[in-house]
PLY file of the C-alpha trace (Angstrom):
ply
format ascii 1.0
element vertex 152
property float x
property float y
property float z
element edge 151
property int vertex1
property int vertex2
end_header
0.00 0.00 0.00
1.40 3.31 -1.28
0.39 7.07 1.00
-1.31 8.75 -1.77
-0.49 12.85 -1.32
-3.24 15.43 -2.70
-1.12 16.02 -5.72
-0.88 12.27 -6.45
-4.91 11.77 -6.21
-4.62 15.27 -8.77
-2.57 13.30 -10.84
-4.42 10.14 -10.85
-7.51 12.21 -11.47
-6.23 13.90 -14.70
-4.77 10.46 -15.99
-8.09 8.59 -15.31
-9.74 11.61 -17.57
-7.00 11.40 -20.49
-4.24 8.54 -20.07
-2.78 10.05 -22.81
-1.63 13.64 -20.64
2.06 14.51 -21.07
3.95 14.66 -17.71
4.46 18.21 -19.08
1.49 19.08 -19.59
0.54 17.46 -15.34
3.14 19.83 -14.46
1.67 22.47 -16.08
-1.59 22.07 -14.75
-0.44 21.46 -11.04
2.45 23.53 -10.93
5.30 21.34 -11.02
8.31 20.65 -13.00
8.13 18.31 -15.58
10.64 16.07 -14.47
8.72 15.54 -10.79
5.06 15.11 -12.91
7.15 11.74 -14.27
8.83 10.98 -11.38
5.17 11.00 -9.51
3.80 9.50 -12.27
7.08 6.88 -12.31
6.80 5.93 -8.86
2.44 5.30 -9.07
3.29 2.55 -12.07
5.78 1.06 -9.93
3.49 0.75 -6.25
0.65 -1.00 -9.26
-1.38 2.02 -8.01
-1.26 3.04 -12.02
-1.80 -0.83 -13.73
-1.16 0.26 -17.14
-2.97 2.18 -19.86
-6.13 1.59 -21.90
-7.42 2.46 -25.49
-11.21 2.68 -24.94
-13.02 2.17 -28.31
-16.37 3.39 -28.98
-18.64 0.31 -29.90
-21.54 2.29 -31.78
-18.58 3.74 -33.83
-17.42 0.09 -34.61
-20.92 -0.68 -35.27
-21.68 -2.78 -32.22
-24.73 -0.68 -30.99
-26.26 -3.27 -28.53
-24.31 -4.37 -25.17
-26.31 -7.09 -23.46
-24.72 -8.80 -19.73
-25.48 -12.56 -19.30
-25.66 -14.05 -16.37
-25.22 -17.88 -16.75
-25.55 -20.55 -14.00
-23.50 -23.94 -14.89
-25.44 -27.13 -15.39
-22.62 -28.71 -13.36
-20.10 -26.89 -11.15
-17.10 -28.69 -11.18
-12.99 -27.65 -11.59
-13.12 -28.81 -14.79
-16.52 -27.83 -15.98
-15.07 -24.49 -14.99
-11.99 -24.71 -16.96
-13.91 -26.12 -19.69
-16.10 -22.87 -20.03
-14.05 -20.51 -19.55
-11.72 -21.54 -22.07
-14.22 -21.88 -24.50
-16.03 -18.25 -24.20
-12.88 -16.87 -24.32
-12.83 -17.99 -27.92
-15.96 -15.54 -28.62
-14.68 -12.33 -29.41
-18.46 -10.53 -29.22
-17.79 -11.48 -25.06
-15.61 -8.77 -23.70
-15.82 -9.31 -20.70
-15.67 -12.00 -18.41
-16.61 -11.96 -14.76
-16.40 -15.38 -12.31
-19.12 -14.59 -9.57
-20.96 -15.46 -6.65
-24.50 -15.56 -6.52
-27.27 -16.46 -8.36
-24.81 -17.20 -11.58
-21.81 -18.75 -11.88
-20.94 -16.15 -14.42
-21.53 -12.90 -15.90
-20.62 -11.60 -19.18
-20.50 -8.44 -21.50
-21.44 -8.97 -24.95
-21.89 -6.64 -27.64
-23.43 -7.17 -30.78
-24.33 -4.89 -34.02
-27.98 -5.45 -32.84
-30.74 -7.38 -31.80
-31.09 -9.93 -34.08
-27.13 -10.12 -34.20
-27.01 -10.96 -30.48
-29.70 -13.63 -31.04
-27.39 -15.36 -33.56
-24.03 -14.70 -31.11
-26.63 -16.56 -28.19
-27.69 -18.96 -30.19
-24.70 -20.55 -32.03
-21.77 -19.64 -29.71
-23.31 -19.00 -26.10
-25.56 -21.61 -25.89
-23.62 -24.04 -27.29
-20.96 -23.37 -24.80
-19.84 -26.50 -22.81
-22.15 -26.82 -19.60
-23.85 -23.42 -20.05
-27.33 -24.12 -17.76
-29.76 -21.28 -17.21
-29.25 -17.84 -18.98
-30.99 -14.26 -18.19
-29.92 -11.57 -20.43
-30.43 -7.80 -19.69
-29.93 -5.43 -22.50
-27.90 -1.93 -21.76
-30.01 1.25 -22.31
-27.09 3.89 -21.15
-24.29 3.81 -19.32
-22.55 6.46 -17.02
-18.91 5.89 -16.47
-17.18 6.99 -13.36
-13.84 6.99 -11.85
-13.44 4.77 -8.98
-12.32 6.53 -5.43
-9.04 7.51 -5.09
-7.55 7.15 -1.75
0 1
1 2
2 3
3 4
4 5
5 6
6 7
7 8
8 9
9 10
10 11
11 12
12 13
13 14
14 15
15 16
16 17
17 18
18 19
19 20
20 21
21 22
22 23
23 24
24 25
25 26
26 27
27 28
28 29
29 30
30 31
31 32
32 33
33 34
34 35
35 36
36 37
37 38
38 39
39 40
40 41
41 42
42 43
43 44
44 45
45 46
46 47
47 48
48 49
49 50
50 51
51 52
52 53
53 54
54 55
55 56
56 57
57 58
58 59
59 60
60 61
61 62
62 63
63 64
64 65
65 66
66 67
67 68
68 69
69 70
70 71
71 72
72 73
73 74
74 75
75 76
76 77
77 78
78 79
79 80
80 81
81 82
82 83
83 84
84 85
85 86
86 87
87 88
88 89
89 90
90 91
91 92
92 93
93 94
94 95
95 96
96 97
97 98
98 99
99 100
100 101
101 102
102 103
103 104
104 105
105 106
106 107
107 108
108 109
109 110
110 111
111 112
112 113
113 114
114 115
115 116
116 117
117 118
118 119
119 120
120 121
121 122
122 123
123 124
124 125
125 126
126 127
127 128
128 129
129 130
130 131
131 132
132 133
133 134
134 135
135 136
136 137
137 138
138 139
139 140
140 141
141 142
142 143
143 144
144 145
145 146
146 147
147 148
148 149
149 150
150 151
């Protein structure tokens, strides 16, 4: 665990807005050299407090304009039935994400699709067929309000 100082949670706060931001340009904006921005910046990669950097593509612009999460509850819930599935939806590139849970489903997962009838065939022919795949609920995305997680 790292002590996170106000100007690291500014820092953090900029990066989580635009990963892309110069250490210049963090200086600039906070009033500090250059050279400490990157060493700040430097020494948050190294602590894992900063886990790397994303590209976030816009679906709709890809032409995947329908995001539907799964959950699925296994048939059978064994090591290798796990194994087995998870190995096998990782193979579906609509699925983007991928979460192992506990509760009502074994699993839930993020797939997007170019629409409707799109998903149904994705469902149909890849999901379902997946090995031990039991009960499925789907619930379709209408909007979606990202937000940065807390910071120290």
């Amino acid at each position: 665990m790292i002590d996170l100082d106000d100007m690291d949670r500014q820092i953090l706060r900029a990066l989580v807005a635009d990963a892309t931001v110069s250490a210049g340009a963090l200086g600039r904006r906070f009033g500090i050299s250059q050279p400490a921005a990157w060493r700040r910046v430097r020494r948050l990669e190294e602590a894992g407090v900063i886990a790397g950097r994303r590209v976030v593509l816009d679906r709709e612009a890809l032409g995947f304009g329908v995001t539907v999460f799964l959950g699925i509850k296994l048939q059978t819930k064994g090591r290798v039935s796990l194994e087995d599935f998870e190995r096998a939806v990782q193979a579906i590139p609509e699925v983007q994400v991928v979460q192992h849970v506990l509760g009502l489903f074994d699993y839930r997962l993020r797939v997007v699709a170019r629409d409707i009838a799109d998903f149904e065939r994705v469902l149909r022919r890849r999901i379902m067929t997946l090995p031990g795949v039991g009960n499925v609920e789907a619930n379709v995305l209408l909007s979606e309000e990202r937000r940065p997680g807390p910071i120290g």
